[in-house]
PABAZA-164584 format. One record per residue (C-alpha): residue number from 1; residue in three letters; y negated, z, x. Coordinates in steps of 0.5 Angstrom, whole numbers. Each point is the difference from the previous one (the first is absolute). Layout:
BEGIN
+-----+-----+-------+-------+-------+
!   i !  aa !    yy !    zz !    xx !
+-----+-----+-------+-------+-------+
! NUM ! ALA !     Y !     Z !     X !
...
+-----+-----+-------+-------+-------+
//
This chain:
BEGIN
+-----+-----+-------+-------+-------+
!   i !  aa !    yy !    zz !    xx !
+-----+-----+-------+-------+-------+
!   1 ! UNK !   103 !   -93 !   125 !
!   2 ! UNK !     2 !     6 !    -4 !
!   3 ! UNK !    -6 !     1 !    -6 !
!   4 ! UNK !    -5 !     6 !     2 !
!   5 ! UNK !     2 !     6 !    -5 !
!   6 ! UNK !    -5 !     2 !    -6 !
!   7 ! UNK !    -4 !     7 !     1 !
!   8 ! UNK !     1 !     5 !    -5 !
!   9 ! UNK !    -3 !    -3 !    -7 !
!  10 ! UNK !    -1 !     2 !    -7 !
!  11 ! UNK !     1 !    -3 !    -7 !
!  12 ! UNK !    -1 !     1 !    -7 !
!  13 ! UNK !     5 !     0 !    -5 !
!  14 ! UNK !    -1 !    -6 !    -6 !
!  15 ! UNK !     2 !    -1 !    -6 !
!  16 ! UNK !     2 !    -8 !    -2 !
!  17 ! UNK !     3 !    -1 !    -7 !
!  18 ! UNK !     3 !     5 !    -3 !
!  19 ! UNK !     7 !     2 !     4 !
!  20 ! UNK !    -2 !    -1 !     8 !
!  21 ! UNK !    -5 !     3 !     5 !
!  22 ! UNK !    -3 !    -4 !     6 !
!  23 ! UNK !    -2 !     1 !     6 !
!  24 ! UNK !    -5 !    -5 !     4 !
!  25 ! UNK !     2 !    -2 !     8 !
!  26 ! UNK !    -4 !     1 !     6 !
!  27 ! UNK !    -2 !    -6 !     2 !
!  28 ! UNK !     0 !     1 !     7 !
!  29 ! UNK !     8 !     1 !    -1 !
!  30 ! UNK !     1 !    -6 !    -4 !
!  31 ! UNK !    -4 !    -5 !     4 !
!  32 ! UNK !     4 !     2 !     6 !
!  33 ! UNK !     7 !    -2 !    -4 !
!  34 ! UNK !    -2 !    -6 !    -1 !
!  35 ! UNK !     0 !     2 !    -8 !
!  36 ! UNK !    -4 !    -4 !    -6 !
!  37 ! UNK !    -1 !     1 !    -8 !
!  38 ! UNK !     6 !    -1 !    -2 !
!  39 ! UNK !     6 !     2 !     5 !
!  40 ! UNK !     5 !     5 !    -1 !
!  41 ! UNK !     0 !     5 !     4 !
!  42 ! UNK !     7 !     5 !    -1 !
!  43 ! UNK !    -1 !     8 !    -2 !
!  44 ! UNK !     6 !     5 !     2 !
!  45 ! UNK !    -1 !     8 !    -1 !
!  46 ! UNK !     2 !     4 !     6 !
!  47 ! UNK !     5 !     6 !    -1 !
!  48 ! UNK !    -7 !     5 !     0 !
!  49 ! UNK !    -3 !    -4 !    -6 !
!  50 ! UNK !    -5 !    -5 !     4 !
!  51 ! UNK !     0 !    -7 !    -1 !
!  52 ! UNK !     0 !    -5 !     5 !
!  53 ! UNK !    -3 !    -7 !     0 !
!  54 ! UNK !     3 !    -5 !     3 !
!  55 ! UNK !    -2 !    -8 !     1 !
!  56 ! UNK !     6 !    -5 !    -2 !
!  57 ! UNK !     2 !    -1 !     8 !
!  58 ! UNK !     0 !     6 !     2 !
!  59 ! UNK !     7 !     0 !    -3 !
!  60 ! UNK !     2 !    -5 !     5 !
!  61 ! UNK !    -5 !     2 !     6 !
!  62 ! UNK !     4 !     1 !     6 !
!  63 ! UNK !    -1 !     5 !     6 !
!  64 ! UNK !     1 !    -2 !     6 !
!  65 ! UNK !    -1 !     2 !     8 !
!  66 ! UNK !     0 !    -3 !     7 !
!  67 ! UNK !     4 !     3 !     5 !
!  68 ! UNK !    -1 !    -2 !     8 !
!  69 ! UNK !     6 !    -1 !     3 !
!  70 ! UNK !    -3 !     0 !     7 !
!  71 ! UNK !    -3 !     6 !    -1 !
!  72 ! UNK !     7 !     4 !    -2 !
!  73 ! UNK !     3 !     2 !     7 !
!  74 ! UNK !     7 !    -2 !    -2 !
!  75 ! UNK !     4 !    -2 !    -6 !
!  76 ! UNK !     2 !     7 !    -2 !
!  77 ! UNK !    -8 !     1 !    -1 !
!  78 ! UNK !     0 !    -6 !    -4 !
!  79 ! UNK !     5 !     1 !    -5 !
!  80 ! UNK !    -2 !     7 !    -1 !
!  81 ! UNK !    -7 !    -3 !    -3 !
!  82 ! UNK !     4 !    -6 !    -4 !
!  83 ! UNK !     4 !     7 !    -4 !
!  84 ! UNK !    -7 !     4 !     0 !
!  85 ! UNK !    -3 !    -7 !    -3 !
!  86 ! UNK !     6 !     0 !    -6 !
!  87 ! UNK !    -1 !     7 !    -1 !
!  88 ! UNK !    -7 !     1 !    -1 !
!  89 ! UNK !     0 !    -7 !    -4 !
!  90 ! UNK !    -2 !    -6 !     3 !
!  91 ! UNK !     2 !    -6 !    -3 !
!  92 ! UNK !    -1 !    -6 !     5 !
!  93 ! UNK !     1 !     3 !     8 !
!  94 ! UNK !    -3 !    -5 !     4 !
!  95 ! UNK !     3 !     0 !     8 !
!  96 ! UNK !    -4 !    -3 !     5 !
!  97 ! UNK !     2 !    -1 !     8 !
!  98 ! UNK !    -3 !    -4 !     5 !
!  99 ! UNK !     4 !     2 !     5 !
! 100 ! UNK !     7 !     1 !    -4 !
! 101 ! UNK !     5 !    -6 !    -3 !
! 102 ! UNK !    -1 !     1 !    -8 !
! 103 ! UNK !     7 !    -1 !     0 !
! 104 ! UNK !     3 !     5 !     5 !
! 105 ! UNK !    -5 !     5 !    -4 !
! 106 ! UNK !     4 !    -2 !    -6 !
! 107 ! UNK !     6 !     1 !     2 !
! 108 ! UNK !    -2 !     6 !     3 !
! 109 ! UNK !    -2 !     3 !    -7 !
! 110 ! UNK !     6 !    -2 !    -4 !
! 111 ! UNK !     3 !     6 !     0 !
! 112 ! UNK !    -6 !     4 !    -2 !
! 113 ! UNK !    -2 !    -5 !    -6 !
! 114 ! UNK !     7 !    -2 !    -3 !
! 115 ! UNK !    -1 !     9 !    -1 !
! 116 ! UNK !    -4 !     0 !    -4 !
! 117 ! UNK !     1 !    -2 !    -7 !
! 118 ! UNK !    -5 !    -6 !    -2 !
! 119 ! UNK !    -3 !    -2 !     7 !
! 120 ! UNK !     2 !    -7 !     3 !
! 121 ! UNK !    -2 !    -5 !     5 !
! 122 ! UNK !    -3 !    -5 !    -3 !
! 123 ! UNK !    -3 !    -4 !     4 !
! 124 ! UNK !    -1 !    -2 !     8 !
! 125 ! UNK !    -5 !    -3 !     3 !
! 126 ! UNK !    -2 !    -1 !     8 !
! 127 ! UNK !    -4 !     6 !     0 !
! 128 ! UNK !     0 !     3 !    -6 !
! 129 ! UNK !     7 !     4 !    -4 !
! 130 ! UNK !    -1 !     1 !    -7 !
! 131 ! UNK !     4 !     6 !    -4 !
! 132 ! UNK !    -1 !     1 !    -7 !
! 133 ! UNK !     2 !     4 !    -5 !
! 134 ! UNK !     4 !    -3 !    -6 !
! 135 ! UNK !     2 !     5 !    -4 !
! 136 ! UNK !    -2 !     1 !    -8 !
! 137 ! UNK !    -3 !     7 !    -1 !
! 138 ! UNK !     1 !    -1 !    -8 !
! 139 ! UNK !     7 !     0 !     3 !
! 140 ! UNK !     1 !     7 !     1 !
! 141 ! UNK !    -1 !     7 !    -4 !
! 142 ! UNK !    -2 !     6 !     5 !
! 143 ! UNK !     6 !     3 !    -5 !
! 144 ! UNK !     6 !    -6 !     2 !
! 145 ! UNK !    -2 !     1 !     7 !
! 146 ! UNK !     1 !     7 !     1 !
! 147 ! UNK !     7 !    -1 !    -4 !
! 148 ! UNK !     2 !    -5 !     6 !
! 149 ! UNK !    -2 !     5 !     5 !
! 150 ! UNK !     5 !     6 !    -4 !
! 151 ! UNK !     4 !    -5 !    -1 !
! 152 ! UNK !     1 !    -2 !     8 !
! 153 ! UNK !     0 !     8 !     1 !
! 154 ! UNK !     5 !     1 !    -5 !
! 155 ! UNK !     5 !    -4 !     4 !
! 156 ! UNK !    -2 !     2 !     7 !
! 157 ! UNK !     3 !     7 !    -4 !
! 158 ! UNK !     6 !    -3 !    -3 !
! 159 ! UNK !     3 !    -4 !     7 !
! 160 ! UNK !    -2 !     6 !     4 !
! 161 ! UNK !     5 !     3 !    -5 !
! 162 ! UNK !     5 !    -5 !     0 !
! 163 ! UNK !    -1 !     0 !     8 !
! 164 ! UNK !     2 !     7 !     1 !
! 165 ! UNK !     5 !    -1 !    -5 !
! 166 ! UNK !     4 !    -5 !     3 !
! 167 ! UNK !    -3 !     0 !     7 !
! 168 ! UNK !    -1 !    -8 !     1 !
! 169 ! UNK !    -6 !    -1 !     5 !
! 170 ! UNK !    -3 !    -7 !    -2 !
! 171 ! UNK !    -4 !     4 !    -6 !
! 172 ! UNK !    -4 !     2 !     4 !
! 173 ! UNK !    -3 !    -7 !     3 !
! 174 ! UNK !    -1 !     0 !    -9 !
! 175 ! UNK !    -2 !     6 !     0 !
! 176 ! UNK !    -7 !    -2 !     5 !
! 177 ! UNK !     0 !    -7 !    -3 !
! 178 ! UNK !    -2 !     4 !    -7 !
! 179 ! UNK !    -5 !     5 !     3 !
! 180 ! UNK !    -3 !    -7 !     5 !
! 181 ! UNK !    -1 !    -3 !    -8 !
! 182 ! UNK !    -3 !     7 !    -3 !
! 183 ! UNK !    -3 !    -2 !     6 !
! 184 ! UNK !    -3 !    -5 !    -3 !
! 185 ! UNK !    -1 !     1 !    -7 !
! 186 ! UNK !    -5 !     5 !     3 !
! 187 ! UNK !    -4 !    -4 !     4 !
! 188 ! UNK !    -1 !    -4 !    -7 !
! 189 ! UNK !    -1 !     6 !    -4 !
! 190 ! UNK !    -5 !     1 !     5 !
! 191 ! UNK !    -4 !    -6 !    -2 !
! 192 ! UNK !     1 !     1 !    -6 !
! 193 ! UNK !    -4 !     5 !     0 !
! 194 ! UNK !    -5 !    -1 !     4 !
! 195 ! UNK !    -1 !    -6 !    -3 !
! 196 ! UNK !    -1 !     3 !    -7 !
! 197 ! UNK !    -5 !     5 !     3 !
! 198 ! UNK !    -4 !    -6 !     3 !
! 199 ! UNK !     0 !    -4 !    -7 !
! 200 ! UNK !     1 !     4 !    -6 !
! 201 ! UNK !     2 !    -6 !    -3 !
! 202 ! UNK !     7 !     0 !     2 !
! 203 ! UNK !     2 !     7 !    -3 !
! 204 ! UNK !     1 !    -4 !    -8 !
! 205 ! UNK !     6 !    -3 !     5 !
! 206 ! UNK !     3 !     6 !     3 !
! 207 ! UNK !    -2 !     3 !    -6 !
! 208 ! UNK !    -2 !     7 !     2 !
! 209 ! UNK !    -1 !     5 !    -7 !
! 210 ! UNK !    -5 !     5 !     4 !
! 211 ! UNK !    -3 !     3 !     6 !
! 212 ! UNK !     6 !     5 !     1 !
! 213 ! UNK !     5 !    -7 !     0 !
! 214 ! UNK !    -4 !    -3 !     5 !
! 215 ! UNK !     1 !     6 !     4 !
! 216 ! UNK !     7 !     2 !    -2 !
! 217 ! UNK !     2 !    -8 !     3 !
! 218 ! UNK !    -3 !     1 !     6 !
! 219 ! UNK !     3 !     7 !     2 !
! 220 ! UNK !     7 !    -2 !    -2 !
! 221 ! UNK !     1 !    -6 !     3 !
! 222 ! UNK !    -1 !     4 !     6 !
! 223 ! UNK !     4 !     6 !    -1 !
! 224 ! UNK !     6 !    -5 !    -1 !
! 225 ! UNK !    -1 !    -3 !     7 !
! 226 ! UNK !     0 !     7 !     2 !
! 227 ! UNK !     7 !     1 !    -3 !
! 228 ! UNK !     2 !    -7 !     3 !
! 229 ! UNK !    -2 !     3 !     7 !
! 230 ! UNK !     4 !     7 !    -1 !
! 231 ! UNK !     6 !    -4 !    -4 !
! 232 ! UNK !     0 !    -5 !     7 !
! 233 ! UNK !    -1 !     6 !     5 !
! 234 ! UNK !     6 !     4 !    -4 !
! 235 ! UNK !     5 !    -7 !     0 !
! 236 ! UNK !    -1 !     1 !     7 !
! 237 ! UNK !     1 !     8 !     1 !
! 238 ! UNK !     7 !    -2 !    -5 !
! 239 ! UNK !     2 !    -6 !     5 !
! 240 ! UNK !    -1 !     5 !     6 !
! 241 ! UNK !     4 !     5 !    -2 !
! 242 ! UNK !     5 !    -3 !    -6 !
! 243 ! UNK !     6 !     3 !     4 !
! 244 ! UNK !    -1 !     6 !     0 !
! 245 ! UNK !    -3 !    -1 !    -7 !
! 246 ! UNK !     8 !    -2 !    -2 !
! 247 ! UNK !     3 !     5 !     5 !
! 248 ! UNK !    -2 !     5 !    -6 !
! 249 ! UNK !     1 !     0 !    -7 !
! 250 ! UNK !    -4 !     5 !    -2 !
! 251 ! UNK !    -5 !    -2 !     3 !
! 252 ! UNK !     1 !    -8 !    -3 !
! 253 ! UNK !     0 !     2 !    -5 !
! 254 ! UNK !    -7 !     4 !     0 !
! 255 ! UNK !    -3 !    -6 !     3 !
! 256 ! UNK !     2 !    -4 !    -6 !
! 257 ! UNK !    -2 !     5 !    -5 !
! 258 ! UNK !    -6 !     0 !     3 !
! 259 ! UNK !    -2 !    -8 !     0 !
! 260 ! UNK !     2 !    -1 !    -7 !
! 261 ! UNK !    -4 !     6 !    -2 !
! 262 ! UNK !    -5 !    -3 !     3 !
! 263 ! UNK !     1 !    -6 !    -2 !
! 264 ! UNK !     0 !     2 !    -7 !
! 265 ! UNK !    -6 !     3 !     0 !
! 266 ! UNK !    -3 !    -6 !     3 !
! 267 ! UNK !     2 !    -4 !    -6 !
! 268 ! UNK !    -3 !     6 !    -4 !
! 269 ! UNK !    -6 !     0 !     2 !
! 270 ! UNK !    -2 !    -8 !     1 !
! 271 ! UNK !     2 !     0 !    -8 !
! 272 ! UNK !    -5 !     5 !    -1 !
! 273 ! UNK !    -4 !    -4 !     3 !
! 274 ! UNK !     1 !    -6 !    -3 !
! 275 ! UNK !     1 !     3 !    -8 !
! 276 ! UNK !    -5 !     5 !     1 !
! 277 ! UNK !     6 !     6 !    -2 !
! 278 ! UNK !    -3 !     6 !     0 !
! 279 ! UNK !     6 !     4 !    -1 !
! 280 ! UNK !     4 !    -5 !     7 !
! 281 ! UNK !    -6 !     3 !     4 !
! 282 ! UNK !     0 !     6 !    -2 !
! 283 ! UNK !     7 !     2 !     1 !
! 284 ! UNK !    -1 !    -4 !     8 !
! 285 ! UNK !    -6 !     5 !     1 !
! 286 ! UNK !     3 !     5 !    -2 !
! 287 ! UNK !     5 !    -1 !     5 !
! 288 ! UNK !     0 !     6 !     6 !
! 289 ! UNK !     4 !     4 !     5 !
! 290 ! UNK !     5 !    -1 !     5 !
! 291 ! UNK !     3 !    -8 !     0 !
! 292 ! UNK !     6 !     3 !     3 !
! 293 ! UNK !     0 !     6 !    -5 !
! 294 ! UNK !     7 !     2 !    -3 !
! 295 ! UNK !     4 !     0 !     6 !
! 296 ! UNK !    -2 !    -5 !     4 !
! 297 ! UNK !    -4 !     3 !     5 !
! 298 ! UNK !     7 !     4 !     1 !
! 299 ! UNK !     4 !    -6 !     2 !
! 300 ! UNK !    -7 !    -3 !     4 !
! 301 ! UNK !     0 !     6 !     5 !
! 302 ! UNK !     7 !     1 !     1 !
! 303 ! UNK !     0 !    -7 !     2 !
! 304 ! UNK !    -6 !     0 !     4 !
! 305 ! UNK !     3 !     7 !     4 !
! 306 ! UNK !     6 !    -5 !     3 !
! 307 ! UNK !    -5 !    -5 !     2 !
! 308 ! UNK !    -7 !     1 !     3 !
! 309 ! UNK !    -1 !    -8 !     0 !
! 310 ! UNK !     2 !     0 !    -7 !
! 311 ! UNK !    -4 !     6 !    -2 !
! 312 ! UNK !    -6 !    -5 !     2 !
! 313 ! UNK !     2 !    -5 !    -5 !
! 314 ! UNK !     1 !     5 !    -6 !
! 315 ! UNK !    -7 !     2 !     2 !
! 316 ! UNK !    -3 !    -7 !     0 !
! 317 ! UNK !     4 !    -1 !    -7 !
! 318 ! UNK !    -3 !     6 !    -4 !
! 319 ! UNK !    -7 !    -2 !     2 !
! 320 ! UNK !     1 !    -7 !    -1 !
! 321 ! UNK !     3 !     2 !    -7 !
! 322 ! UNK !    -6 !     5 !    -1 !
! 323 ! UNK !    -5 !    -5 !     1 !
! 324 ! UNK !     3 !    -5 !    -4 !
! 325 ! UNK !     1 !     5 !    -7 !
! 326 ! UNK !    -8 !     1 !     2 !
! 327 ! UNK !    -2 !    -7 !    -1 !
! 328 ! UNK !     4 !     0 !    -7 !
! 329 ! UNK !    -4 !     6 !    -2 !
! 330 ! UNK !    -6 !    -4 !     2 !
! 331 ! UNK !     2 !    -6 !    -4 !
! 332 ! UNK !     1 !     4 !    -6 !
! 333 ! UNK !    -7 !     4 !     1 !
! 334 ! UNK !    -3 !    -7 !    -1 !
! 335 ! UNK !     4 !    -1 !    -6 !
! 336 ! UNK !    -3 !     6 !    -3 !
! 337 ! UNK !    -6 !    -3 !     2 !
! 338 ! UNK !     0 !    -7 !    -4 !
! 339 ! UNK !     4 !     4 !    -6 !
! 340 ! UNK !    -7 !     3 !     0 !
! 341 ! UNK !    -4 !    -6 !    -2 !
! 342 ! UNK !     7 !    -3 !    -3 !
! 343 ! UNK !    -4 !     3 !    -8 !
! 344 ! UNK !     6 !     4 !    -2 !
! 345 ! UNK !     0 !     5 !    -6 !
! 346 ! UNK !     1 !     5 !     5 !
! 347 ! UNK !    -6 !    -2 !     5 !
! 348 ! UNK !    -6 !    -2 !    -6 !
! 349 ! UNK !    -6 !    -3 !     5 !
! 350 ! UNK !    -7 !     2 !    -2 !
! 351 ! UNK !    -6 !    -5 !     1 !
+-----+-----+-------+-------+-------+
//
């Protein structure tokens, strides 16, 4: 049973010795920890100045739940409810079942657990499944884990390049199997952050500096996965109609242009953000106009006159394009923002 919570109460501020101040507990708080005169207890100071109090096991309590596999209508309910357990940060999933063998639900739920970075089956029994998570928070910072997931959409860009470039078809399996570890990556990141927002105490190891950090981890993550699923769509479109592509030249080469400016200001825009560069997201934000601008619109309809089919690609292309340069703008947007709170020269916080 969960501890009842305290109402609202109030303390007076004492003074013991000459360098420290106290504050007396409520009783009611430390009688249901189970504390006594003489325990430690762990104080952390959250990111809006307050301080949490935390009784020793509370660092190493562990969350858990119950999923009913009889009540779930078919494995595919089942294994959403594991992923939705992960994601909101459950460490123990207890699956039951008196009408199910535990091992062909286990087997069901292979694929969906070995997804998800951390979880693992770790044990079975006649009518109980036992998922834990594994997986070491002090491991990771917000700021490494948003790295890798730049740097799995940095190479989804270099091998859809590459696959225009030299035609070879088996890059696009490579191509999905890095957006299926984004995939991941995200879900982590997920509980990662839900997690933090349930036990405060997490935050030291993901080591967020400010509220603004906090929100920028979440909101960038997200806008990576829509730039993986519009680079995935793109890898496609180029699949669908490659031929043609190579028919022209001209069009090849605005193509090409286009993904390595692209490309370049994805690079441009994550190092802003990772280094807090004023200047790198400046010049992305104040990139503007037509992305086929100096002839390229030119060569564009021309080629879609000759070809209604084709002119449907071209259509697809430049809106994917433009969708893509938006997110760019975003990520840089939330650069500035970090750049704010960062106590530059340029920007002097007043308390």
């Amino acid at each position: 049973m969960e501890p009842k919570t305290l109402d609202r109460v109030f303390r007076r501020i004492q003074i013991v010795g000459k360098a420290s101040y106290s504050i007396s507990l409520p009783k009611q708080w430390v009688l249901s920890r189970g504390l006594k005169p003489g325990d430690f207890i762990e104080i952390s100071e959250a990111l809006d100045g307050s301080l949490r109090l935390s009784p020793p096991e509370a660092r190493f309590r562990q969350h858990s739940c119950r999923i009913n596999a009889d009540l779930c209508k078919d494995e595919k309910r089942l294994q959403k409810l594991v992923v939705a357990g992960y994601r909101v940060g459950y460490d123990v999933i207890y699956i039951s079942s008196s009408e199910k063998s535990i091992p062909e639900i286990s087997k069901g739920l292979e694929d969906v657990v070995n997804a998800l970075p951390g979880l693992e089956i770790s044990h079975e029994k006649d009518s109980k499944l036992v998922i834990r998570n594994v997986l070491d928070y002090a491991r990771f910072s917000v700021d490494d884990l948003v790295k890798r997931c730049y740097l799995q959409a940095s190479e989804i860009f270099n091998n859809i390049l590459h696959f225009l470039e030299t035609g070879r078809y088996d890059l696009i399996p490579y191509i999905e199997s890095l957006g299926d570890r984004l995939h991941e990556l995200s879900q982590l990141h997920t509980r990662l952050m839900i997690t933090y927002l349930k036990r405060r105490e997490i935050g030291r190891s993901l080591r967020f500096r400010n509220p603004t950090h906090v929100y920028s981890s979440i909101v960038i993550v997200m806008i990576i996965r829509w730039l993986v699923e519009y680079l995935i769509h793109l890898t496609r479109l180029i699949s669908r109609f490659r031929k043609k592509i190579w028919s022209d030249s001209r069009v090849y080469s605005v193509v090409r242009s286009v993904l390595l400016e692209l490309s370049s200001l994805l690079d441009k825009s994550f190092n802003s953000y990772l280094s807090l560069e004023f200047d790198q997201a400046n010049k992305v934000l104040s990139i503007s106009g037509d992305l086929l601008a100096g002839g390229f619109r030119e060569v564009f309809m021309k080629a879609a006159s000759k070809d209604r089919l084709f002119a449907e690609f071209l259509a697809q292309f430049e809106i994917i394009c433009l969708n893509i340069r938006s997110l760019m703008r975003e990520i840089a947007q939330l650069s500035l923002d970090l750049f704010m709170e960062s106590k530059s020269p340029v920007c002097e916080i007043e308390e």
